[in-house]
C-alpha positions as a Markdown table, in Angstrom:
| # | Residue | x | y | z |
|---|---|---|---|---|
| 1 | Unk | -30.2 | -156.6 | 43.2 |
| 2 | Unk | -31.4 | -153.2 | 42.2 |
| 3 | Unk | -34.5 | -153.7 | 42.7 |
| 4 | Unk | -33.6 | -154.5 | 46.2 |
| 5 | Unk | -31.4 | -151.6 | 47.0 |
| 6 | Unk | -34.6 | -149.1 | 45.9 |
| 7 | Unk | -37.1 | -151.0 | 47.9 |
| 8 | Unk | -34.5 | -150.8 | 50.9 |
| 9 | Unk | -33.3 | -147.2 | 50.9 |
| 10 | Unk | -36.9 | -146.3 | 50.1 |
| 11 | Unk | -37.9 | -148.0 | 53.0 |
| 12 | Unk | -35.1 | -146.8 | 54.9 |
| 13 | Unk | -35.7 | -143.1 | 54.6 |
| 14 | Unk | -39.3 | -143.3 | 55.4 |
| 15 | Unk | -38.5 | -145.6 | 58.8 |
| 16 | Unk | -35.5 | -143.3 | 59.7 |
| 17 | Unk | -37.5 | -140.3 | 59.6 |
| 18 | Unk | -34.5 | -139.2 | 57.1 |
| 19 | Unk | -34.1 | -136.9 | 54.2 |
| 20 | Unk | -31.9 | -139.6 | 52.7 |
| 21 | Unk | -30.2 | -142.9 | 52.9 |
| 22 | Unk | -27.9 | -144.8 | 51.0 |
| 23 | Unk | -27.2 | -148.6 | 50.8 |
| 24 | Unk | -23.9 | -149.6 | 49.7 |
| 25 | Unk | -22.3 | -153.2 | 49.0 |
| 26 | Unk | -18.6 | -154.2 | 49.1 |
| 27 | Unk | -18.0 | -155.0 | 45.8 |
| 28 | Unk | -14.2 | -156.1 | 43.9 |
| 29 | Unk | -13.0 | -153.0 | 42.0 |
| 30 | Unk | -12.2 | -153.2 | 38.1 |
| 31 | Unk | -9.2 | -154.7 | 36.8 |
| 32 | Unk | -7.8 | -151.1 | 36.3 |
| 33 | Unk | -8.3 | -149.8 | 39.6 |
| 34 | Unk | -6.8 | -150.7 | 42.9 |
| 35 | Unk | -8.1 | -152.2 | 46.1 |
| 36 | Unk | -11.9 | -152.4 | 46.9 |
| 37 | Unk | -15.0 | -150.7 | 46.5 |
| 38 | Unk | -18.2 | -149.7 | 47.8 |
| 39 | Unk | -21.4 | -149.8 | 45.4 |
| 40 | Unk | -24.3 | -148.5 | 46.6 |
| 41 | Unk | -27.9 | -146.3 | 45.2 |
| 42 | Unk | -29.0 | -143.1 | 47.0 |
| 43 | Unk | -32.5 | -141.5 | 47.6 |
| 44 | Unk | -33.2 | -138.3 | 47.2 |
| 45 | Unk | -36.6 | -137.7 | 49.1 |
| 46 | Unk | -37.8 | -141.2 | 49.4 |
| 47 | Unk | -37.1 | -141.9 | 45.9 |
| 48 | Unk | -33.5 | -143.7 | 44.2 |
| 49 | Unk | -32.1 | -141.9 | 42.2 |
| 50 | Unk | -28.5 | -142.5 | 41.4 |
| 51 | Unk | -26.1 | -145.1 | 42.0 |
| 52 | Unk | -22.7 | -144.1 | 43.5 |
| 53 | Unk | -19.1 | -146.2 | 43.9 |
| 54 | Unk | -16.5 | -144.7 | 46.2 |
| 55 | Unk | -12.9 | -146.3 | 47.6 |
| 56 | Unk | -13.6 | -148.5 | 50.8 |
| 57 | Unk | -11.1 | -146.1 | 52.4 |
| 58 | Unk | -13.3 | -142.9 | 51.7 |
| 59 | Unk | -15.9 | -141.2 | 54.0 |
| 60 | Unk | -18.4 | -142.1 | 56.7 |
| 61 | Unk | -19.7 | -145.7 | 54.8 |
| 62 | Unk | -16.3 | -146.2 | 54.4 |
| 63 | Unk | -15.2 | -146.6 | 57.6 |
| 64 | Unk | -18.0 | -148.5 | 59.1 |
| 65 | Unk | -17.8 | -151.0 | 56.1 |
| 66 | Unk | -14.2 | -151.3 | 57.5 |
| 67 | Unk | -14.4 | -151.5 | 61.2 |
| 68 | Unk | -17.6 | -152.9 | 61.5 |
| 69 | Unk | -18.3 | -149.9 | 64.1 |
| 70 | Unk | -21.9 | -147.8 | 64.3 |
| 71 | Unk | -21.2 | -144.4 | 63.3 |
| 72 | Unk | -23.6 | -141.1 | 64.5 |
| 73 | Unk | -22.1 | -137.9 | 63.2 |
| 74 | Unk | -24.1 | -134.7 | 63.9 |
| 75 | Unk | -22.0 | -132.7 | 62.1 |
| 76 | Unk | -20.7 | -133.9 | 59.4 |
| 77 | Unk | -18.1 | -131.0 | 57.8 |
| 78 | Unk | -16.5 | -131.2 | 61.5 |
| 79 | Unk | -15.9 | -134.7 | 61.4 |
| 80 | Unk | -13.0 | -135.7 | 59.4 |
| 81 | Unk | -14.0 | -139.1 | 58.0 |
| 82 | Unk | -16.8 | -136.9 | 55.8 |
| 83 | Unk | -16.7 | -137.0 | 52.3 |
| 84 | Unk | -17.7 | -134.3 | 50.5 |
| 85 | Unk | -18.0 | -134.6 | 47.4 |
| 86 | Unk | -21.2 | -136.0 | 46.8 |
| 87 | Unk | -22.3 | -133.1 | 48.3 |
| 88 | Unk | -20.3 | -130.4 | 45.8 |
| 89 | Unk | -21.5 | -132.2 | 43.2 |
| 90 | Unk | -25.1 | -132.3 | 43.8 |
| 91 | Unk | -25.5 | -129.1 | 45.5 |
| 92 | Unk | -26.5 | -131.2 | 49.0 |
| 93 | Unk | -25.9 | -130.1 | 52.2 |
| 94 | Unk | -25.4 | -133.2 | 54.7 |
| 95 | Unk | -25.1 | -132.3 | 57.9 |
| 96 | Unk | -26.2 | -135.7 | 60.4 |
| 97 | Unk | -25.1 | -139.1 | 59.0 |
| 98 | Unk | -25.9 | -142.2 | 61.0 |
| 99 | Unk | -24.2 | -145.5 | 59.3 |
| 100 | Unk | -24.0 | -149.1 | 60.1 |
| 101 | Unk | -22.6 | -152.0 | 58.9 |
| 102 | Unk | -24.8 | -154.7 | 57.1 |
| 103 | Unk | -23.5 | -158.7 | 57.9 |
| 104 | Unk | -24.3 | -161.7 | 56.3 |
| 105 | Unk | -25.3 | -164.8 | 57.9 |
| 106 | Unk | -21.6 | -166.4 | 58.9 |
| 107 | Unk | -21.0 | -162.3 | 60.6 |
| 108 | Unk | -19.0 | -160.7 | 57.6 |
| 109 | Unk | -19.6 | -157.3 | 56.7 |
| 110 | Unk | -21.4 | -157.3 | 53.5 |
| 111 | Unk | -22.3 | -153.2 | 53.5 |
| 112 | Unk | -23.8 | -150.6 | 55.4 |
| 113 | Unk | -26.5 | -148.4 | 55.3 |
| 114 | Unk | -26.2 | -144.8 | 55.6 |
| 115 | Unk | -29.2 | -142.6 | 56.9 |
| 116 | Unk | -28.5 | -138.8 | 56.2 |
| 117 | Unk | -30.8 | -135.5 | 57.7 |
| 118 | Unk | -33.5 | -136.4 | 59.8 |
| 119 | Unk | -36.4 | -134.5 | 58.3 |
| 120 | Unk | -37.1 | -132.8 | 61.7 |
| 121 | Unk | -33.5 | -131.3 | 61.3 |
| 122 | Unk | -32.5 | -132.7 | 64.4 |
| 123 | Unk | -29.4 | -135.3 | 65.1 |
| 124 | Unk | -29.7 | -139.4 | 65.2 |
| 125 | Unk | -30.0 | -140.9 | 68.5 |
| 126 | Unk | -29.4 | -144.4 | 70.3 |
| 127 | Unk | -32.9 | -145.2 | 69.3 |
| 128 | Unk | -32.0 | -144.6 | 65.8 |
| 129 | Unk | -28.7 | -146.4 | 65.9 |
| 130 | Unk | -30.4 | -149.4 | 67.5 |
| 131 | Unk | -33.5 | -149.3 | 65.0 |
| 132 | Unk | -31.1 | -149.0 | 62.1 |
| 133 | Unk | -28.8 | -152.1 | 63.2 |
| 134 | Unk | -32.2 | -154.2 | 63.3 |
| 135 | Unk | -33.1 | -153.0 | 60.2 |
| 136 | Unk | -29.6 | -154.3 | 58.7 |
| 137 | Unk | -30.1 | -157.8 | 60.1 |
| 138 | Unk | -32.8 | -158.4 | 57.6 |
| 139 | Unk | -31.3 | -156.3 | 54.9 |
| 140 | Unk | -27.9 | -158.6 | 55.5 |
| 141 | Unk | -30.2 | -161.6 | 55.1 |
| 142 | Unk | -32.1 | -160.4 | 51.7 |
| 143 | Unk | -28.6 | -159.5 | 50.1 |
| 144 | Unk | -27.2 | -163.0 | 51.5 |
| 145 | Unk | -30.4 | -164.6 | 49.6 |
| 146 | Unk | -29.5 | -162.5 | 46.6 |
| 147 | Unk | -26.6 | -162.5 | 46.1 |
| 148 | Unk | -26.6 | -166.3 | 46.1 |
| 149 | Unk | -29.3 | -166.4 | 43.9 |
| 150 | Unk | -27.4 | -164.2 | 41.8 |
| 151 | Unk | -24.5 | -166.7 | 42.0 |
| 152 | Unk | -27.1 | -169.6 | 41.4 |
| 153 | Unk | -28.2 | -167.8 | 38.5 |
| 154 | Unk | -24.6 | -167.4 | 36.9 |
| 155 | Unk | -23.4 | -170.4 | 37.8 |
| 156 | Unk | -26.3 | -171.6 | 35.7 |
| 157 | Unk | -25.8 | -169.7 | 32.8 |
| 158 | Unk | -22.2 | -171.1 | 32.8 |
| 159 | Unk | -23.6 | -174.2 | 32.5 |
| 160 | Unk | -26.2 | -173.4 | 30.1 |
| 161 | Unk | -23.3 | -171.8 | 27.7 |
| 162 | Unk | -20.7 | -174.8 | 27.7 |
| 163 | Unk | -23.7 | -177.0 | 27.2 |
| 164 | Unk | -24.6 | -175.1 | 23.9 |
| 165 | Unk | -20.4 | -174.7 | 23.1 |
| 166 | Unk | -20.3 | -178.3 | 23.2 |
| 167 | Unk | -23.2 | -178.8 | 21.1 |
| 168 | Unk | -21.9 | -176.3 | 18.7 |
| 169 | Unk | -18.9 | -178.0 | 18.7 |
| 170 | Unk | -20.1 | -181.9 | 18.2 |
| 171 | Unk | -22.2 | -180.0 | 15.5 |
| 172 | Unk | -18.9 | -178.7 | 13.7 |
| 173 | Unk | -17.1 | -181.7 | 14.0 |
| 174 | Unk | -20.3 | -184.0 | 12.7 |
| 175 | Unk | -20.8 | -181.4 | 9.8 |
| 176 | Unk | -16.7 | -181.8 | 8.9 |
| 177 | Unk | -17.0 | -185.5 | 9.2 |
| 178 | Unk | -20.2 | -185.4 | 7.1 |
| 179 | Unk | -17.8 | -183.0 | 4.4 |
| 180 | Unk | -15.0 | -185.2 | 4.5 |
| 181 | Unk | -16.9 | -188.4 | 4.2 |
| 182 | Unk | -18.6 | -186.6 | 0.8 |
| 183 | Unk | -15.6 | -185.7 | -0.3 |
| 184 | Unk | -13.9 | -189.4 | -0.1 |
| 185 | Unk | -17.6 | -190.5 | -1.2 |
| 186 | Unk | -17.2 | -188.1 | -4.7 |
| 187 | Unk | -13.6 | -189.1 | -5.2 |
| 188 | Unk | -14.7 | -193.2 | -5.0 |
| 189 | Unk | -17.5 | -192.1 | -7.2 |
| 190 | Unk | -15.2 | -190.8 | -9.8 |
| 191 | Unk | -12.8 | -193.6 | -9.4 |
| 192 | Unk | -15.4 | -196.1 | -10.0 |
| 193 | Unk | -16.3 | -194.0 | -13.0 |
| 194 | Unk | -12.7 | -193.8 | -14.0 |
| 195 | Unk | -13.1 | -197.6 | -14.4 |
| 196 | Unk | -16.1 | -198.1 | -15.8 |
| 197 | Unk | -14.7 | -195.6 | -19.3 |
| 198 | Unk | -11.8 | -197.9 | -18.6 |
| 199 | Unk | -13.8 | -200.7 | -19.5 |
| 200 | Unk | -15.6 | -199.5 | -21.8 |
| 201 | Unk | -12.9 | -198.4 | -23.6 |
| 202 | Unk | -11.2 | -202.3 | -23.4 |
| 203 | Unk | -14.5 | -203.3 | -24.7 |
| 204 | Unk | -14.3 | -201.5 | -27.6 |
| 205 | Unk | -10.9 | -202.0 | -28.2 |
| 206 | Unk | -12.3 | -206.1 | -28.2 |
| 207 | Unk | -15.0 | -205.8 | -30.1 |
| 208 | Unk | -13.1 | -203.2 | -32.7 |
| 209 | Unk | -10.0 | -206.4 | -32.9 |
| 210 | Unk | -13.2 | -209.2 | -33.5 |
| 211 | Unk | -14.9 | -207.2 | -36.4 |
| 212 | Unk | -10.9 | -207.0 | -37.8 |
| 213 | Unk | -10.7 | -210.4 | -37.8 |
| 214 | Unk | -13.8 | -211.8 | -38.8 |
| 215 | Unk | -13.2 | -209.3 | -42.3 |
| 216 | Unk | -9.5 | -211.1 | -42.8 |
């Protein structure tokens, strides 16, 4: 999936005519945190660089992974969806954003795509919002493919692993069986031998009583 996200965003910022772009995924946040999230890799240039998670409810990507709706922003500190942080922290300066949602093949929103800066300095148009929207109908399909893959691949390994516990187990029990049968095989063993002195020991007792009474 990564190496999809680079190979996207890169591809992204050089169709876009944009400084940046950003793919982000709707993903299940962590047991200790609430609600869901959005995952997603940045460029900076038209090289990835970092990955990034932010609340479904924050920002621009945000609220098109949530309404589904095309955003164009040419200012993006006046517009109140804008998060800034990603700027304070790396010293960025966003000023045009355009986003759209990504779907997947049954029309569910999947993630968006988020162009930022076109390189000219200028603001995104309908001819960007319409080439971007193409460009997430094949980029919903090739996370579709992947993530199922994915899924495929895990489901697999699943398999794979409770193939090899069961084996490790019918190993365990075969090895105690093979144990207990040893040890019931060396306690017989020692009864038998038990006997045998027994024997012996009667036989010499007889022989001992005949040698006694051939001397009388």
């Amino acid at each position: 999936m990564t190496s999809l996200f680079a190979q996207t965003i890169t591809h992204a910022t050089q169709f876009m005519k944009a400084d940046r772009a950003t793919l982000f995924v709707i993903e299940e946040a962590k047991e200790e945190e609430s609600g869901k999230q959005l995952w997603g890799m940045i460029t900076h240039g038209e090289t990835p660089r970092e990955e990034i998670r932010i609340p479904l409810t924050t920002g621009v990507a945000g609220h098109a992974a949530r309404t589904g709706e095309v955003v164009n922003v040419e200012n993006a500190y006046l517009d109140n969806r804008f998060n800034a942080s990603v700027d304070f922290q790396g010293g960025y300066v966003t000023k045009a954003i355009l986003c759209a949602p990504i779907l997947d093949f049954k029309g569910k929103i999947v993630g968006v795509l988020e162009v930022i800066n076109k390189k000219d300095g200028g603001v995104f148009g309908k001819k960007d919002e319409e080439l971007l929207q193409m460009m997430n109908v094949k980029i919903g399909q090739a996370i579709t493919k992947c993530t199922k893959w994915n899924g495929e691949v895990v489901r697999h390994n699943a398999e794979l692993l409770a193939a090899v516990s069961r084996k490790e187990k019918l190993e365990k029990e075969v090895a105690e069986e093979k144990a207990i049968f040893a040890t019931v095989l060396a306690i017989k063993n020692a009864e038998i031998e038990q006997e045998r002195q027994k024997e012996k020991g009667l036989e010499s007792e007889v022989r001992s009583c005949g040698e006694k009474s051939e001397l009388n």
